[in-house]
Every structure is written in structure tokens, then in C-alpha cells.
C-alpha positions as CSV (number, residue, x, y, z in Angstrom):
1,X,29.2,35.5,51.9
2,X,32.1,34.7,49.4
3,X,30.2,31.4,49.0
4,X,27.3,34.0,47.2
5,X,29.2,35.8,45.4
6,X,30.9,33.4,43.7
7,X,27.7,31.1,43.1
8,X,26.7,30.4,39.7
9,X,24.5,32.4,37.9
10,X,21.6,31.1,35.2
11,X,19.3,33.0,32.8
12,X,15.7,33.2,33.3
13,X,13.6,31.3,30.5
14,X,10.9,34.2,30.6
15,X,12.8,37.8,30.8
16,X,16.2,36.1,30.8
17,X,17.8,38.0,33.3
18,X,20.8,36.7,35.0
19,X,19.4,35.1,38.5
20,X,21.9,33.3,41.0
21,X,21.5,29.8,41.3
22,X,19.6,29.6,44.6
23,X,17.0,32.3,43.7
24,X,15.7,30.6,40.8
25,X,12.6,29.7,42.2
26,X,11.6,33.1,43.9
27,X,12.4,34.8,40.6
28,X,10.2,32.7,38.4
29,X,7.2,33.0,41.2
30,X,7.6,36.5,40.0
31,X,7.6,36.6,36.2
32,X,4.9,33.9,35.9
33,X,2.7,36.4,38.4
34,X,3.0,39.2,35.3
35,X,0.8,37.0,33.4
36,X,-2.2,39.1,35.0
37,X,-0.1,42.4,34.1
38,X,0.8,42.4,30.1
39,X,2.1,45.5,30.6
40,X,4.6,44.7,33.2
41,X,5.9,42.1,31.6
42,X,5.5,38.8,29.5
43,X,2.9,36.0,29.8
44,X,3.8,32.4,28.5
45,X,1.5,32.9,25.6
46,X,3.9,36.0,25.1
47,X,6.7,33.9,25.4
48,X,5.6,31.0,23.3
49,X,5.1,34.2,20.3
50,X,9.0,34.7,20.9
51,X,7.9,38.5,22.7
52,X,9.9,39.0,25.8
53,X,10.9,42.7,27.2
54,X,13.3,43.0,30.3
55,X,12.3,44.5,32.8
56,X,12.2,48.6,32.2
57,X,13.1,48.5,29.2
58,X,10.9,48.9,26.2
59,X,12.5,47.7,23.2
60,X,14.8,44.1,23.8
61,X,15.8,41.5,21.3
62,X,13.9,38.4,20.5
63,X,15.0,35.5,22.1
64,X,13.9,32.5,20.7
65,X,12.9,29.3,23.5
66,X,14.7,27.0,21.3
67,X,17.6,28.9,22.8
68,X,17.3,27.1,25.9
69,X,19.9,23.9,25.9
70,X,19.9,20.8,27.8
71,X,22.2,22.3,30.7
72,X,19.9,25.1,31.4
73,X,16.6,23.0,31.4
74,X,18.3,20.2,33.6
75,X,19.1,22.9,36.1
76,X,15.8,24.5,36.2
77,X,14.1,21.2,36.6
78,X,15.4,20.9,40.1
79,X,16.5,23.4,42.7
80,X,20.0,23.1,44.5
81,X,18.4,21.1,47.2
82,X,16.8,18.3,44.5
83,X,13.8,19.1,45.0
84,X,11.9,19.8,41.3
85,X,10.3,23.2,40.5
86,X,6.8,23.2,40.9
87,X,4.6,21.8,38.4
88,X,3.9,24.9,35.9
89,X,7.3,26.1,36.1
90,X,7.8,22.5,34.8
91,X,5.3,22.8,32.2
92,X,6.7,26.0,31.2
93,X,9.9,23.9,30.7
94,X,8.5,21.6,28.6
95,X,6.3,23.8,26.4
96,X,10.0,24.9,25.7
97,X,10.9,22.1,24.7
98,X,7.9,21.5,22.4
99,X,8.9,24.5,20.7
100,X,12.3,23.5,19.9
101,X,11.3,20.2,18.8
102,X,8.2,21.3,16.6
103,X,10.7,23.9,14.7
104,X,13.4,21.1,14.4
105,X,10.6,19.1,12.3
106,X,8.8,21.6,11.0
107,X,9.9,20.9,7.3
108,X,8.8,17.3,7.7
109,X,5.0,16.0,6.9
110,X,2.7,15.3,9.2
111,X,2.7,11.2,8.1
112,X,7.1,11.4,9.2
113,X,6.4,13.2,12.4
114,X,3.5,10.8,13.3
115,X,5.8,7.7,12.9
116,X,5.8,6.1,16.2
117,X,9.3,5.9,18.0
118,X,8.2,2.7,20.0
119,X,6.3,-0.9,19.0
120,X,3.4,0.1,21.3
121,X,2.5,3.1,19.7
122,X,2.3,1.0,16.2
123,X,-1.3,1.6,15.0
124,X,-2.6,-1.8,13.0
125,X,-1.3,-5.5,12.3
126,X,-2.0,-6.7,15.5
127,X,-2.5,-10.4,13.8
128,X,1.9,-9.5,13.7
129,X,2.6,-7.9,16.7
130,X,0.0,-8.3,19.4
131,X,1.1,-9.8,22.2
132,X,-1.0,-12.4,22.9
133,X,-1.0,-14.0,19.3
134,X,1.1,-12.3,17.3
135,X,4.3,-13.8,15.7
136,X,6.3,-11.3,15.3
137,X,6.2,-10.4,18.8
138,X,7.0,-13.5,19.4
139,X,10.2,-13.6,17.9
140,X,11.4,-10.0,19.0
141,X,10.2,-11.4,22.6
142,X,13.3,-13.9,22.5
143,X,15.7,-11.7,21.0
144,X,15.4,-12.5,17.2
145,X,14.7,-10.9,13.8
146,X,14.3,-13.9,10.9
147,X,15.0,-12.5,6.9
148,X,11.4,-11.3,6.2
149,X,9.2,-9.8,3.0
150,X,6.4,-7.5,4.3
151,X,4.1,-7.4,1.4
152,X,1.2,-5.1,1.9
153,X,-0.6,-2.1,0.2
154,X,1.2,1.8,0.4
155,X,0.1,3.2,3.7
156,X,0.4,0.4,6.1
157,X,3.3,1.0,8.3
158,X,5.6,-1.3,6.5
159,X,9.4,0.9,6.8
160,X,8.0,2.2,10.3
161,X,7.3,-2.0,11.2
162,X,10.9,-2.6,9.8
163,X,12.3,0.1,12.2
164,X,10.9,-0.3,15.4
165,X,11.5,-4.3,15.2
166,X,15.1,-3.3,15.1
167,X,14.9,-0.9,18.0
168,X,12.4,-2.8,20.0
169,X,14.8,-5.9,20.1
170,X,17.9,-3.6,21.1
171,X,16.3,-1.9,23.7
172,X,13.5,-4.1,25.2
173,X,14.3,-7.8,24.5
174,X,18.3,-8.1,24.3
175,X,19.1,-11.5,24.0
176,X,23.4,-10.5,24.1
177,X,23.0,-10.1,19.8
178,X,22.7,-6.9,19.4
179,X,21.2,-4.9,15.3
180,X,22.4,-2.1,13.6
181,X,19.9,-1.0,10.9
182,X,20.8,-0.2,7.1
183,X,18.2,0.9,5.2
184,X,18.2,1.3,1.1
185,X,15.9,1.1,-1.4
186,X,15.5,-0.8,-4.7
187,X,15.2,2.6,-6.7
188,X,18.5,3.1,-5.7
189,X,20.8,0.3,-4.6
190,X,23.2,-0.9,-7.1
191,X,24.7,-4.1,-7.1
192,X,28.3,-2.9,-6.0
193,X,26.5,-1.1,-3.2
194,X,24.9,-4.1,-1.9
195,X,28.3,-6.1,-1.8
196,X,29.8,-3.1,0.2
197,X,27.1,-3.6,2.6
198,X,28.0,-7.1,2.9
199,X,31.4,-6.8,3.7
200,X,30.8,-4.4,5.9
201,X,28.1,-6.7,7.7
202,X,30.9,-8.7,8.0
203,X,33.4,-6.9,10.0
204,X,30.7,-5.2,11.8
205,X,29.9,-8.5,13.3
206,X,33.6,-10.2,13.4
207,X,34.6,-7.0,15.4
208,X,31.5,-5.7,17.4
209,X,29.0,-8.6,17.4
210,X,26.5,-6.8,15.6
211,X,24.3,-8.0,13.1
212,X,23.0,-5.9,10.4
213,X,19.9,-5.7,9.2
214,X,19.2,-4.8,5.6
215,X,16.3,-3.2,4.7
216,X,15.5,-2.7,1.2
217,X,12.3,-1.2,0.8
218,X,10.1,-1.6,-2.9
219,X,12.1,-4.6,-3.0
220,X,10.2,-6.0,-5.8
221,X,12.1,-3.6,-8.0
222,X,15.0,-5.4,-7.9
223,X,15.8,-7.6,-10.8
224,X,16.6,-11.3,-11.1
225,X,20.8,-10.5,-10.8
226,X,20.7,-8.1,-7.7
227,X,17.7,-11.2,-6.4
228,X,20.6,-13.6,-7.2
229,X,23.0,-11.3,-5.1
230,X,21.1,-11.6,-2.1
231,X,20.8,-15.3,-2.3
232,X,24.3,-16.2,-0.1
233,X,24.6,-14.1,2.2
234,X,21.1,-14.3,3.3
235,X,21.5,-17.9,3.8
236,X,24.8,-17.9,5.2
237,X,23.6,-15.4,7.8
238,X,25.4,-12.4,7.0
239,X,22.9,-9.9,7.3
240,X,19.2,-10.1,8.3
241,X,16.9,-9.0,5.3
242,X,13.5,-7.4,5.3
243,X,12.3,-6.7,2.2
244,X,8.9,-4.4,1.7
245,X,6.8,-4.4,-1.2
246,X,3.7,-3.8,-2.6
247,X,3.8,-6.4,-4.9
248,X,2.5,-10.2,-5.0
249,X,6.1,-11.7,-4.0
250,X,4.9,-14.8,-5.9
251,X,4.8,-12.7,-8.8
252,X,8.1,-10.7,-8.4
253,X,10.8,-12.4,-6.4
254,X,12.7,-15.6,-6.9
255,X,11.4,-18.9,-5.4
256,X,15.0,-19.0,-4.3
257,X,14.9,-15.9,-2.3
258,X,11.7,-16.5,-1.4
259,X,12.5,-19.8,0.4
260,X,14.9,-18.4,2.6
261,X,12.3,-15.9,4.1
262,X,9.3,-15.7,5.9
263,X,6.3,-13.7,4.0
264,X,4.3,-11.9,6.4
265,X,1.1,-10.0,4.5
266,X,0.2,-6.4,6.5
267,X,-3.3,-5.4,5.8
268,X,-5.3,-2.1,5.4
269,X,-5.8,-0.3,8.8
270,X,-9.3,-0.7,9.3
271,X,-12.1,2.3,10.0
272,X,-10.9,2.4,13.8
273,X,-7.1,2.0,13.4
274,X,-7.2,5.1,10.7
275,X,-9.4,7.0,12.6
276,X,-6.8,6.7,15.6
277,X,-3.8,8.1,13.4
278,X,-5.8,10.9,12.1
279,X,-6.7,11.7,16.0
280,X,-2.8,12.0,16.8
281,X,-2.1,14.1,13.5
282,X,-5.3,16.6,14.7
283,X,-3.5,16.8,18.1
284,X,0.0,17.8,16.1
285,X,-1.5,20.0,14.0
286,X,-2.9,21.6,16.7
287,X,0.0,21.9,19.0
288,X,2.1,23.5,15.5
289,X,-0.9,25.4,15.2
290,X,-0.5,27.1,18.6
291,X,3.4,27.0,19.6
292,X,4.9,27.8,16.1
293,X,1.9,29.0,13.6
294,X,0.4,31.3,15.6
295,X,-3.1,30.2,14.9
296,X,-5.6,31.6,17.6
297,X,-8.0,28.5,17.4
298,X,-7.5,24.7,17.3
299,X,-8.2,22.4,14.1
300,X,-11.9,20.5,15.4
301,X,-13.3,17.8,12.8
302,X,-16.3,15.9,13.5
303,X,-17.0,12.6,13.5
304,X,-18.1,12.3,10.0
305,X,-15.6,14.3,8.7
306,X,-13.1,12.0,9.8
307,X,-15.7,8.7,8.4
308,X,-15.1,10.9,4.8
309,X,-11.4,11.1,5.3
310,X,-11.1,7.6,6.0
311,X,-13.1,6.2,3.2
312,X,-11.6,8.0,0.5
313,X,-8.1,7.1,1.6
314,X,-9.1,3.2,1.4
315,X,-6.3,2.3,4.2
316,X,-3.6,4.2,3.1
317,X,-2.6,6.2,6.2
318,X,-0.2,8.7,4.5
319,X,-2.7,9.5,2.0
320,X,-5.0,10.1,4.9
321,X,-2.3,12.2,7.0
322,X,-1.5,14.4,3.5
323,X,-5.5,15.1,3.5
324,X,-5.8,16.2,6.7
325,X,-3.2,18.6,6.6
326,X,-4.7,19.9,2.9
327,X,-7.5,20.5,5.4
328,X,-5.8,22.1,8.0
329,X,-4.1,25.0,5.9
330,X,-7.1,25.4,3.8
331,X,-8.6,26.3,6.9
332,X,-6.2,28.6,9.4
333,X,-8.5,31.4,9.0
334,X,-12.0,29.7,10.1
335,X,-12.3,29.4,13.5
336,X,-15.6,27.1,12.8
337,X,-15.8,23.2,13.5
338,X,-15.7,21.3,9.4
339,X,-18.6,19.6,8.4
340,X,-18.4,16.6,5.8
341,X,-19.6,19.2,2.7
342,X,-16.9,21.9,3.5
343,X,-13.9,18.9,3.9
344,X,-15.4,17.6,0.3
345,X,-15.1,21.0,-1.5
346,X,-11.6,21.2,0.1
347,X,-10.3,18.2,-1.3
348,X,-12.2,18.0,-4.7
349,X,-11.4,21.7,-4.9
350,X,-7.4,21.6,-4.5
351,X,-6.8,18.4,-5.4
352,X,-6.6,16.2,-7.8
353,X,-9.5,13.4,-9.0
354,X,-9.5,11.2,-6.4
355,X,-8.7,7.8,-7.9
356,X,-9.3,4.3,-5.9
357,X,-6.7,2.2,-5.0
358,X,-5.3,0.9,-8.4
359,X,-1.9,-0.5,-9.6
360,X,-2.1,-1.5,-13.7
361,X,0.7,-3.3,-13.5
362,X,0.5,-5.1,-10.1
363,X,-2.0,-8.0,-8.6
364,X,-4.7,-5.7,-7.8
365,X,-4.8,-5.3,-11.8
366,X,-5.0,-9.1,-12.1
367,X,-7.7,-9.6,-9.0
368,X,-9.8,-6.9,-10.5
369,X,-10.0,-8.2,-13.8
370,X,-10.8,-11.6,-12.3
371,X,-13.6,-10.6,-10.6
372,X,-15.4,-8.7,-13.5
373,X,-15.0,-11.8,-15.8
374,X,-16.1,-14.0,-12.8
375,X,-19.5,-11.5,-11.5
376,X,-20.5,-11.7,-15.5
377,X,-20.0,-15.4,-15.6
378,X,-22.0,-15.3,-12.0
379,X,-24.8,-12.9,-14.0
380,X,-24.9,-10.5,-11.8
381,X,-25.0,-7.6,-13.4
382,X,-25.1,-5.2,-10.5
383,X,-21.5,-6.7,-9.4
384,X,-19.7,-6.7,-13.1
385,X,-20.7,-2.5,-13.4
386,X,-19.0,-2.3,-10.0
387,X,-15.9,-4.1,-11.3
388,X,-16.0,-2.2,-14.9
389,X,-16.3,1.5,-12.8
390,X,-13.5,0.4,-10.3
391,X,-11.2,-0.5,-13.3
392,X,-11.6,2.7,-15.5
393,X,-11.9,5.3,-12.1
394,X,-8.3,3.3,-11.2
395,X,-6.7,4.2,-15.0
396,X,-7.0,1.0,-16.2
397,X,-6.6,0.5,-19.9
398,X,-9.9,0.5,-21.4
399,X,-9.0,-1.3,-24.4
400,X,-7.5,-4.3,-21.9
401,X,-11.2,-4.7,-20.4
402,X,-12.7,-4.5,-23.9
403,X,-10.6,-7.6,-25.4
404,X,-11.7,-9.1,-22.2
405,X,-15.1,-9.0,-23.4
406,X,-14.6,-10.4,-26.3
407,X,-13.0,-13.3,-25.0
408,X,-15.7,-13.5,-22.2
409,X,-19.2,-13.8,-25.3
410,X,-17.1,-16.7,-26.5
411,X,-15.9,-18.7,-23.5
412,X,-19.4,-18.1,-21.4
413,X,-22.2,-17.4,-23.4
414,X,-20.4,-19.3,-26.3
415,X,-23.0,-20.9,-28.7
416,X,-26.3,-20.0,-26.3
417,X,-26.3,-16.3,-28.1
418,X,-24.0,-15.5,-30.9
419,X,-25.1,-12.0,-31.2
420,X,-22.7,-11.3,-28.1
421,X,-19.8,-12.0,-29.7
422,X,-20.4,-8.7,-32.2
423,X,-21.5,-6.7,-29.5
424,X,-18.1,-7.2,-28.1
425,X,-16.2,-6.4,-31.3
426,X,-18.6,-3.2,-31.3
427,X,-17.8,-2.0,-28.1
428,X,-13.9,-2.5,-28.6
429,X,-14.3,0.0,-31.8
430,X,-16.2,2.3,-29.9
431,X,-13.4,2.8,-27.3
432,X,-11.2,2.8,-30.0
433,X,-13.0,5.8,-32.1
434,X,-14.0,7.8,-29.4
435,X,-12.0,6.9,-26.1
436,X,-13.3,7.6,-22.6
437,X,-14.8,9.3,-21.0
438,X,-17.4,9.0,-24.0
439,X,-16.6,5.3,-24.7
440,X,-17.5,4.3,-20.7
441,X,-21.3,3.3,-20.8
442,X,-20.6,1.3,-24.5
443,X,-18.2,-0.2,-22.5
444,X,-21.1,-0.9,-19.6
445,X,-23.9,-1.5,-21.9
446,X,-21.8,-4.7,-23.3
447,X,-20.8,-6.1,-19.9
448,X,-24.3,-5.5,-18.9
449,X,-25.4,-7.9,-21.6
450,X,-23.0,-10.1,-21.2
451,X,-24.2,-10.8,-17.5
452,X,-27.4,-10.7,-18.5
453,X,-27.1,-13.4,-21.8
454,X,-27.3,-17.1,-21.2
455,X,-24.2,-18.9,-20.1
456,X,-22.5,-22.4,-22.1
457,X,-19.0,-23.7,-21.8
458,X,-19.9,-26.2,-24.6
459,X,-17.8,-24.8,-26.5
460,X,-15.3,-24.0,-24.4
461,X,-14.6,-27.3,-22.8
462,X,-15.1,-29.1,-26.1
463,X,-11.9,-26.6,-27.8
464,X,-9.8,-27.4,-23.8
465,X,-10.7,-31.2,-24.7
466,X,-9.3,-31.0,-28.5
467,X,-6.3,-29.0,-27.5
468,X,-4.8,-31.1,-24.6
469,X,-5.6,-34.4,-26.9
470,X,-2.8,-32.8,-29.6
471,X,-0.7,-31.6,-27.4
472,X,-0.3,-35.1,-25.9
473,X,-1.1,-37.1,-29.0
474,X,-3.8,-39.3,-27.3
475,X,-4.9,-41.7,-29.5
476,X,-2.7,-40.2,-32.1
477,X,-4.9,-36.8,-32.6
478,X,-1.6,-35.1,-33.3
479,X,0.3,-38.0,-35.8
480,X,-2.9,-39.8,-37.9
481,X,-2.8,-38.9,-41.3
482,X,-6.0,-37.1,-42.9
483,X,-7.7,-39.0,-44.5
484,X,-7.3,-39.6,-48.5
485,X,-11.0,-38.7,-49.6
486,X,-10.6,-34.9,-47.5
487,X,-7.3,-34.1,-49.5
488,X,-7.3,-31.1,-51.8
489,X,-5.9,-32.8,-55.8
490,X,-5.1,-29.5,-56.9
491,X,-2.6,-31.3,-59.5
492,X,-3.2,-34.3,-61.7
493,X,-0.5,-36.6,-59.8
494,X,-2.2,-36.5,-56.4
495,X,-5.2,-37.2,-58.3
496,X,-3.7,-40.3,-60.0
497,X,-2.3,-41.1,-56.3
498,X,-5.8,-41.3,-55.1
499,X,-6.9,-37.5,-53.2
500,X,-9.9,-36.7,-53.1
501,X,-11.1,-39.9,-53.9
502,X,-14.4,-40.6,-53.2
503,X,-15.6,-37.5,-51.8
504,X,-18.9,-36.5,-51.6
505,X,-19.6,-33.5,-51.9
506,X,-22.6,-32.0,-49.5
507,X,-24.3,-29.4,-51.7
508,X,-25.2,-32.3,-54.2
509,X,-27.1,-34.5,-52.2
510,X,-31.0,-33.4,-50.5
511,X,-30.1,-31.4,-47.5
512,X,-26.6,-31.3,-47.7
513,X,-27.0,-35.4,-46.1
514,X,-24.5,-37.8,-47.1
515,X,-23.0,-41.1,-45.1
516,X,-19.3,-40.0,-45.2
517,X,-16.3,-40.2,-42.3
518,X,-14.6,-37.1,-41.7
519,X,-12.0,-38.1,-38.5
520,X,-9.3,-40.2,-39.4
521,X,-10.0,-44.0,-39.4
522,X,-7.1,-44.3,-36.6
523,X,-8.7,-41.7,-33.9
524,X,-12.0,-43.5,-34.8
525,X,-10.5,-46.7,-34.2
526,X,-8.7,-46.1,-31.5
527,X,-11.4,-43.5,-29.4
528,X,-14.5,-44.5,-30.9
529,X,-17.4,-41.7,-32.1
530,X,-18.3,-40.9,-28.6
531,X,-15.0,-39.8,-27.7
532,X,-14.6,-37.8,-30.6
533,X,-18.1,-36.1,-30.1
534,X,-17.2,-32.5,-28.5
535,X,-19.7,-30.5,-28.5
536,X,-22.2,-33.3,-27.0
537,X,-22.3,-32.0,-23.3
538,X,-24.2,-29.9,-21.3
539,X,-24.5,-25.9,-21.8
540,X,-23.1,-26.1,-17.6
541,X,-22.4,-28.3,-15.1
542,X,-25.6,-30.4,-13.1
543,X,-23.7,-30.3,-9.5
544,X,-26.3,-28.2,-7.1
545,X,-24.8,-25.8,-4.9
546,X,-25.4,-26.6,-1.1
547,X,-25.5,-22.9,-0.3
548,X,-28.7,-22.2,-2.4
């Protein structure tokens, strides 16, 4: 008896009534049996609204579930003989939890409260992290992070890869060396901070074991000093470094730095992969849709709807998860399943032109250039308009593509149709008096014709072959003298000293034909005429292509 009255008392999680300990159990049989009754009392839909009344009374403050702690739901999970609550009361303990955990993150978008907490819920990469083949599983399997650049485009999973590597090797592979992430970025990091980082790595490790692991992400920001700064205590082992960028590393980063880590290349998340993290962030939206929005029906997007999101977002997984949830408030108040034309107004309405994948001053400005001049060299003109829309949708200069031109009529059409090279000049002025969007088809119409014209390197290998001959004197192209009879004799002492000598001139003689040496008598004698005969080969090359 004295043993009751002194036994600990709890609060209900529906009508949060003070219960003893032991009646727990019978007391929530009872307020999950009101469900049927809204008048009695509340239902868990009621409860997940934040509506409870106790029990005869009308009027009662709102309690919110996240007021629940730890202490309380560890208590209701099991009754005082161990054995757990049955399996809704659990659920309603849970659904608690939900709650308080949605509202924690509620601030946070949808692409931050997707990232996965553990290396099997990583979405993508699997040539990196599969089990079977991947190698960096197979250095987190014994224990081990190596100094790393993950170069890859936006969207890939490249911080989140960075993360769980750390965690996964502390918790499921320890090997006795234990990591302790810092993460930074080049945006911000100065070089003072950087050396406070290192020293602490230092004592961190002298005094706990720990190694740290610096991440630095858009590390390709950093310039060639703070590179430098890395340099010895990346090699001496003070800290583990991995590095992400978007960037060619070839192009950015210091061989030096370079050689002292491995490069491992993350690519686009294929149709599949994307569709997979769009299907987790319909499922949040939907649970934040019924636990702490309120919304009385679910978000439901068809198959082809998600096919539309995909495409347009190229691979980039945040700039899918920021679409989808453009969708999902544009449409709280339409209980109706989306089809691919309604998603389209959406995100041409609210948004935005929706660009392609394009970075001006990166490698993708480089490789997309490349493969315009190469599809017009190729002729095929179907392939060069491709390359040209890409380009000017991605905010590419359109001046840049238009010197391009120009240099493309005379290093691949050349001597074969000289009528190219104008058109190229044309099309440069009309961009330049009228800009785009105006100046686009002139722009088109020239790499059109391009494609379409002819094609001789004549006269580009013949100007390589002259060029490289100076530049390493052969036969002394670069040191002959000219030759006396092609000297100007502007005054009368270098005509007494023998310029001009001899010359005959052209327009005097029948057709302009005269017997008369214009290379110098050294390349001559040293080369002969056929080696100084440029322009004599063919238009292209006579190798067949095994393929055709």
C-alpha cells in the first residue's frame, strides 16, 4: 500500500494526465479507444494538430508532442515488468518523435534533410563505394582515409561522400586510428586559419590519437600560396585532406599538391539514382505535409513527372530536390495527382529560365567549344547547331563562339572556299550590332555553312610547317639573310651597295612569268625546293577510317 502511494507518477502523451507508473498501459487502452468518440476526447490525428482537452474540461492549453523528452518516451516504451507497450501505443510514440524532429529541421531544405546519415544510404558512385569493386570502400574497409580531390559536377554528393567516409570508418571499420572531421571552405579559409588548423591537428593527435581530416570544399578556389600551404603537412601526415571541386584539377591545382593525392572523378547520378532521391524527398514532403503542415492529402507525382524533373536537372540532385519542393508548395491546395504539363507551368511559371549545365569559366566551357569546332570540321551540321544552342542557352559569350568561327573558315575550309572567311567576319559584326537574342540564327546560319563548306588543312599545315622551321632555325629559316635582289634601295647608298639588284619585276614581263629565286640561296641549298614547297599537299589526309 505505501509501496502505491509513493510510486512514481508520469504524464499521459495524449490527455497528459498524471497516471502512476504501473497503470500506464490500462490508461492509454483508454484514450486511444476515444479515437471513435471526437467528442470525448482526442484522436492521434488530434494529437498530431497539437489539440488535446482533458478530460471534462472544455477549454485546456496546447501542448505541443515535441514536449515529450527522452525520459518520458524511454519509460513508456516498456512497462515496469520490461515488457514493451504494444505496437500502436509504440507507434504513437514514435509519430512523437517524428514530430519533434520534423520541427527541429523544419528551416532546413529538403536536399540538407535528405543527406544520408550512413554510407549505405548514399545514392550514386557505386564505381567508389560499392562493395564488390569499389575503391573507396576498400580503403574505409581496412580502416584508412588517403588525402583525396573529389572532382565532379554540383549535385553529386561530393561534402555528403566527404562526411560519411569519416563516420563510416569511426563507427563501422575501426582499425585503433580514430577521425575527427573539420570542414572549411575555400570561400572562406584564410591562410592563418589553415595553420591554426594544423597545429591543432597536431596536438589533437600527440594527445588523443586522432587524426583530422580537413575538408575544404570548392577547393579549386584556393590560390597558388594557400596550395603551397597545404603542401607539408599533407605530406608529412598531419592532417588527411579531401578537397571537392568542380573544376578540372589539372587545370586548377598544383602538380605538387596534386601528386600527393588521389583524384577520384564522381559522376552525374543517372535516370535511376535521381529518381530514387526524389522518391525519399516525396516521402518527406509528405510526412511534413501531414505531421507539421497540416495538409489533408499527400504530394503524388507520376512517373513522367518525375522523367521531366530529372531531365531538366541534368544530374544535379539539389537542383532536383529545390524543384520538387517548388512543386510541392505550389500545390498544397490541389488534392489532384500532377501531370508532366501542370509540373512545366509550375517551374517555367515561378522560376527562372532554365539554363543547361554551363560553367564559362570552367572545363565544360573548353569541352563545349571543342566539340563545336570539331562537329563542323566532322560536317555534320546537325551536331555543330546542337553545340552552338548548348553554348548560348548556357550564357556563353557569343562574341567568344564568333571569333571561333573565324578562326575555324581559315584552319578547315582554308583555301577550298574563301567566301567563308567573310561570312565569319559578317556574323561577328552582326552579334556585335544587334546582340542576342536577335544575333542567334546569324550566328547558326554561319556555323551551318561552315559544316556544310568543303574542308583543306593545306593551308594550315603548310603555316604549322613554316612556323616550327623558325622557331628552331632548321636549315637556317630563322638566320639566312634575304636575299640582295628582294631588298627595298629606298636610298642611293644601298643602291650603290647592290639592293635590289637584278630584280625583275612581274608586271613587266607576259603573264607576270619571270625565271627569278625568291627563298634565300642558303634554305634552298640546304632543303632543296621540295622542302620549301608548302602548300604542295593534299586538301586532307588519305588514311581510310576502319569504322566506315
Amino acid at each position: 500500500m505505501n509501496q502505491s502511494k509513493n510510486e512514481q507518477l508520469i504524464s499521459c502523451p495524449i490527455c497528459n494526465s498524471k497516471i502512476k507508473y504501473h497503470a500506464i498501459n490500462e490508461h492509454l487502452d483508454k484514450c486511444t479507444a476515444r479515437k471513435n468518440d471526437n467528442a470525448k476526447g482526442p484522436t492521434l490525428n488530434s494529437l498530431l494538430r497539437g489539440k488535446r482537452k482533458q478530460p471534462g474540461s472544455d477549454d485546456i492549453e496546447i501542448i505541443e508532442p515535441t514536449r515529450v523528452d527522452s525520459t518520458k518516451r524511454s519509460k513508456l516504451e516498456a512497462s515496469p515488468s520490461g515488457k514493451p507497450l504494444d505496437s500502436d501505443k509504440k507507434s504513437l510514440v514514435d509519430n512523437i518523435d517524428d514530430v519533434k524532429q520534423l520541427q527541429k529541421n523544419i528551416h532546413q531544405p529538403l536536399s540538407e534533410k535528405l543527406r544520408p546519415k550512413e554510407l549505405s544510404e548514399y545514392v550514386g558512385q557505386q564505381h567508389l563505394i560499392s562493395r564488390e569493386s569499389g575503391v573507396l570502400y576498400k580503403y574505409v574497409k581496412e580502416g584508412s582515409i588517403p588525402s583525396m580531390i573529389l572532382w565532379g559536377p554540383p549535385g553529386v554528393g561530393k561534402t555528403t561522400l566527404a562526411r560519411l567516409l569519416t563516420k563510416t570508418v569511426n563507427t563501422k571499420f575501426p582499425h585503433g586510428l580514430t577521425y575527427t572531421l573539420v570542414q572549411t571552405s575555400a570561400t572562406k579559409a584564410s591562410t592563418q586559419e589553415l595553420r591554426k588548423i594544423f597545429e591543432n591537428s597536431k596536438r589533437e593527435f600527440t594527445l588523443t590519437k586522432r587524426m583530422t581530416v580537413l575538408f575544404i570544399d570548392e577547393i579549386h578556389r584556393f590560390n597558388k600560396g594557400q596550395q603551397d600551404t597545404l603542401l607539408p603537412h599533407v605530406e608529412a601526415g598531419d592532417v588527411v585532406l579531401l578537397g571537392a571541386t568542380t573544376e578540372n584539377p589539372s587545370f586548377q591545382l598544383n602538380n605538387a599538391l596534386m601528386s600527393r593525392c588521389q583524384i577520384f572523378v564522381l559522376t552525374k547520378l543517372n535516370t535511376a539514382e535521381m529518381c530514387m532521391v526524389l522518391s525519399r524527398g516525396i516521402s518527406m514532403l509528405n510526412k511534413c505535409r501531414h505531421l507539421v503542415w497540416k495538409v489533408g492529402h499527400p504530394l503524388r507525382l507520376g512517373k513522367d513527372v518525375l522523367n521531366f524533373v530529372v531531365d531538366i536537372s541534368m544530374g544535379d540532385t539539389r537542383r532536383a530536390l529545390n524543384l520538387l519542393e517548388m512543386i510541392e508548395v505550389s500545390t498544397r491546395d490541389s488534392p489532384n495527382e500532377l501531370d508532366e504539363k501542370s509540373v512545366r507551368e509550375i517551374i517555367q511559371g515561378k522560376s527562372s529560365e532554365l539554363r543547361t549545365y554551363y560553367d564559362r569559366q570552367g572545363e565544360n566551357h573548353y569541352d563545349t567549344i571543342s566539340a563545336f569546332h570539331k562537329s563542323i570540321r566532322g560536317s555534320d551540321e546537325n551536331a555543330t547547331i546542337y553545340y552552338l544552342a548548348r553554348m548560348l542557352q548556357g550564357g556563353e559569350d557569343p562574341l567568344y563562339i564568333a571569333r571561333r568561327m573565324i578562326r575555324i573558315a581559315s584552319e578547315d575550309i582554308g583555301v577550298l572556299d574563301h567566301t567563308l572567311l567573310p561570312l565569319a567576319v559578317a556574323a561577328h559584326d552582326a552579334v556585335m550590332k544587334v546582340g542576342l537574342p536577335e544575333a542567334d540564327l546569324a550566328l547558326a546560319q554561319c556555323s551551318v555553312a561552315l559544316a556544310r563548306a568543303p574542308k583543306s588543312v593545306q593551308l594550315y599545315r603548310a603555316w604549322k610547317t613554316v612556323n616550327a622551321k623558325l622557331r628552331e632555325n632548321q636549315d637556317s629559316f630563322g638566320s639566312c639573310g634575304i636575299p640582295m635582289h628582294l631588298r627595298n634601295a629606298p636610298t642611293k647608298l644601298m643602291t650603290e651597295l647592290g639592293y635590289a639588284r637584278d630584280y625583275k619585276y612581274n608586271p613587266d614581263f607576259k603573264d607576270g612569268k619571270v625565271s627569278q629565286q625568291y627563298f634565300p640561296e642558303e634554305i634552298v641549298a640546304r632543303s632543296g625546293e621540295q622542302e620549301t614547297n608548302f602548300m604542295s599537299g593534299p586538301h586532307l589526309g588519305e588514311a581510310n577510317d576502319p569504322d566506315l
